[in-house]
N, C-alpha and C positions, 0 to 999 in steps of 0.2 A: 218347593219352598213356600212355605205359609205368606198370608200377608202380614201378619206382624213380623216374623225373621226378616222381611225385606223389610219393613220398615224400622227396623232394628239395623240393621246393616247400613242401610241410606244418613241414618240420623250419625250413627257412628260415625260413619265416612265425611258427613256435612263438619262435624266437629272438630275433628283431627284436622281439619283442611282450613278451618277458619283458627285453629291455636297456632298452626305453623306459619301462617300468613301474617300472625299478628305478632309475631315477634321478629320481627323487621325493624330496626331502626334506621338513622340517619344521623350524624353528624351535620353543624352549618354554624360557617360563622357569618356574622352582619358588620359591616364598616358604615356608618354612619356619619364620620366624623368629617368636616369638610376638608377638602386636601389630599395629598398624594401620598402613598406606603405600599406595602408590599406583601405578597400572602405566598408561602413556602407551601411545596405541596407535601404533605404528608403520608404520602401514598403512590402508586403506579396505578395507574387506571382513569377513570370517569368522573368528573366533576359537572355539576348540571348549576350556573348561572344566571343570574338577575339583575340586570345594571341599570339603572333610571337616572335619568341627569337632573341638572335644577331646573325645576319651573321659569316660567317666565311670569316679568312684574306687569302688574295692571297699568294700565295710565291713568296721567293724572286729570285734574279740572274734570271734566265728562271724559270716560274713557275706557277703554275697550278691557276686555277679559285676559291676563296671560295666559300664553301657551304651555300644556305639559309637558316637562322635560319627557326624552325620549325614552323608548321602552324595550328592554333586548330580553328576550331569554333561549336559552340554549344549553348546549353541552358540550365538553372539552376535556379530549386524553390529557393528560399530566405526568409529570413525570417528578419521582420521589425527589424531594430536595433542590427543586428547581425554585426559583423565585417567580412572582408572577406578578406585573406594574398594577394595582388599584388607586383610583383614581374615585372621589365623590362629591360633584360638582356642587356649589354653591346655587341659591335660589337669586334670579333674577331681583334686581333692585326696583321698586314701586317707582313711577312718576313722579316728579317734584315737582312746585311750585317754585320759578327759577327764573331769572333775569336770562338766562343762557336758552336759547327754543327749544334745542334737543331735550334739554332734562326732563322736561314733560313726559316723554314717552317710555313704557317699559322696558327694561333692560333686560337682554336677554340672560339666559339661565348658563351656568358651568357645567358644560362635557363632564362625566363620569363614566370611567374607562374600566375593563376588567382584561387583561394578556392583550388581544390586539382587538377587543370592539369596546367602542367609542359610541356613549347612546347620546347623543347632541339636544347641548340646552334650549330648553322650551325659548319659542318668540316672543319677544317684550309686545305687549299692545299699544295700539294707537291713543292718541292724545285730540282734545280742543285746544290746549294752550296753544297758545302764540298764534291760533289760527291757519297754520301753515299747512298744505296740502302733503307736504312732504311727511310730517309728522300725524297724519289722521291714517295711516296704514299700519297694518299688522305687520310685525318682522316673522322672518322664516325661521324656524328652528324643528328640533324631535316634533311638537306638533305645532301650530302657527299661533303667533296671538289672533284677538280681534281689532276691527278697526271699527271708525266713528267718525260720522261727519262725512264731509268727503261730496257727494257717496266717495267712496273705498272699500278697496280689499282684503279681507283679512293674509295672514300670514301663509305658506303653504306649510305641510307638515315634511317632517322626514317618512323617505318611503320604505316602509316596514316596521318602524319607532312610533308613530305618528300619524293625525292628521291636520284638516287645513284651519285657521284659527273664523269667526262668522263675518260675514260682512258686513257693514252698516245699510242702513236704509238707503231706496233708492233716493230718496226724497232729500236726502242729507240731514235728516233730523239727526239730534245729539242722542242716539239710542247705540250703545257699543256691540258688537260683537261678542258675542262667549269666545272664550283661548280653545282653543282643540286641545281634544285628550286622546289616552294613546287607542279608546276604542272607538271613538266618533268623533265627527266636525265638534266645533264649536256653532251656539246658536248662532242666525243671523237676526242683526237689530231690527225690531220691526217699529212696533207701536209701543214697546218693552223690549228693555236689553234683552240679548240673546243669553242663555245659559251654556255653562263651560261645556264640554262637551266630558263622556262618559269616558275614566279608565280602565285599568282590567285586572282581574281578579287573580291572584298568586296563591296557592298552595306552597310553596319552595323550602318555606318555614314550617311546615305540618301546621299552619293554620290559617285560615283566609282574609289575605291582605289586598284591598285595595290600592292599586297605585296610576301613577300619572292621568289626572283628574284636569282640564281644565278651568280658570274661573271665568267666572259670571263677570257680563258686561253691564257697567257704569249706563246710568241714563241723564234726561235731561233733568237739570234744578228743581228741586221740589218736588221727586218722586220719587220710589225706591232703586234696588238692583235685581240683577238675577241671581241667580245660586247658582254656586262652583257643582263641577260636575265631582257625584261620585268617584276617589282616588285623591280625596285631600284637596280639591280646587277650593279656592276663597271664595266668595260671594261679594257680589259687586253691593256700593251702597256708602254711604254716610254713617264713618268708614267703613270701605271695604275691609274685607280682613283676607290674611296672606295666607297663602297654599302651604297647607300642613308639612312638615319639619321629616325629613326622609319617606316623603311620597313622590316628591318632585312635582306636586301640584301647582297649578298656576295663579297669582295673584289676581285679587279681585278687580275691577275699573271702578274709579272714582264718580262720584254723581254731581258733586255740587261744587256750586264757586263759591264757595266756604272753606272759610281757612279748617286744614292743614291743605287742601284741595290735591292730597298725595293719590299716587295708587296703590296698591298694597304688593308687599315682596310677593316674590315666589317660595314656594320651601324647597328645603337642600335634596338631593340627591341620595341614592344608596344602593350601597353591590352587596348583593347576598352569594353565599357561595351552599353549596350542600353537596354531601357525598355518601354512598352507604356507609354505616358502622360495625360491622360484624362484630368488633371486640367487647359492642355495649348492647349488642344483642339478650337481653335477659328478661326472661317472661315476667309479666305482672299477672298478680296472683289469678285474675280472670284467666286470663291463658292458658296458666297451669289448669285450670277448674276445666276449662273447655277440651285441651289436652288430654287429661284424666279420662271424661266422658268418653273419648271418641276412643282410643286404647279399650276402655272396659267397655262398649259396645262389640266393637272388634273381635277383643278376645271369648268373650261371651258365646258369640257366631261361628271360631273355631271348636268351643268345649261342644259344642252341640254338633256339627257334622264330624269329630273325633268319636264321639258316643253313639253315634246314629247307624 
């Protein structure tokens, strides 16, 4: 066999294998919406899921980073016509400026559930208001807020969802913690709030999504914040701003004793479902073309050892 027949046969063979592979599709549906409902399986087989819960809210006055809601993915038999609980938690409420001590601090994020896993809401971040030691700590959730002042701890994360939200300075300066995200800590405060820590990257959709990001920690009066981590986290600052709206990103921390002196929310939660679609399996015209090639290389390869 010549070298052009073999490389006549190779290109065939490359082509035909890349038309059939590309007509593959997938069916998915997204719940975005906050609150509870229910997803009917359509099918007997395999369902591959994405469940993120709500971030958690920044703190207020100087105030640490929230933490990202929690981060599942996976897969699950189903069963035709079965119902199946979805659940898509709301984003943690920012820090308030409040006669009341606790409100200071982030609130943490709403659980978003897919049949029986539960990715648990990002930790609210720690607070200066009211001065209170109690409230300068990161709460625990899918991944931790940060804390401020203190010294203190950040939040811990969930184990597998999450990690742990940054710590503040030893020194107890007013520099916050980043919230943890579902792929790294949260910064620790140092000289500069700590940045949210990284989320992680989804294909689930056929295209690349970031999620559970957490934000950036609030610093002391009269200087900037950090930036939310990649996955939608908020950026700490004068105002902070809140973790992107179905990433489950975490709310920024506050910097200054200036009115609103809020922290920023977290954003909502969201469950993606995907499954193959064979019914909508139908080439686009490239396919066909590639298709075509790799047949008429083929055939070409049989006219010639039938005649030889």
């Amino acid at each position: 066999m010549n070298t052009l027949r073999k490389f006549s046969i190779c290109i065939g063979t490359i082509a035909l294998m890349l038309a059939l592979a590309q007509t593959a599709t997938a069916a998915s549906i997204s719940f975005t919406t906050v609150g509870t409902t229910s997803w009917t399986a359509p099918f007997d087989g395999t369902v591959q899921y994405l469940v993120v819960a709500g971030g958690g809210g920044g703190g207020a006055a100087q105030g640490g980073g929230g933490g990202a809601g929690g981060f599942l993915t996976g897969s699950l038999s189903v069963t035709n016509g079965t119902n199946y609980p979805v659940t898509v938690g709301a984003g943690g409420v920012g820090g308030v400026n409040s006669g009341n001590n606790d409100l200071g601090h982030g609130r943490t994020g709403g659980s978003s559930v897919f049949a029986t896993f539960t990715a648990v809401g990002g930790g609210g971040a720690g607070t200066t208001w009211r001065n209170q030691a109690f409230l300068m700590v990161g709460y625990a959730g899918g991944s931790g807020g940060g804390a401020i002042r203190g010294p203190a701890s950040g939040g811990a994360g969930t184990s597998g969802q999450g990690n742990k939200g940054g710590d503040s300075p030893p020194d107890g300066s007013d520099f916050g913690g980043g919230g943890g995200g579902a792929g790294a800590p949260g910064g620790n405060g140092t000289t500069v709030g700590g940045a949210g820590g990284i989320g992680i990257l989804s294909l689930i959709t056929g295209s690349p999504v970031w999620y559970a990001g957490g934000g950036g920690g609030g610093e002391a009066s009269g200087t900037g914040g950090a930036l939310g981590g990649l996955g939608g986290g908020g950026n700490g600052g004068v105002p902070p701003t809140s973790g992107q709206a179905n990433t489950g990103g975490g709310g920024g921390g506050n910097t200054a004793w200036a009115a609103p002196y809020s922290g920023a929310a977290g954003g909502s939660g969201i469950v993606i479902l995907s499954w193959p679609d064979p019914a909508n399996d139908i080439p686009e015209p490239a396919t066909m073309i590639l298709l075509a090639t790799g047949l008429a290389g083929l055939l070409r390869h049989a006219r010639r050892r039938i005649g030889a």
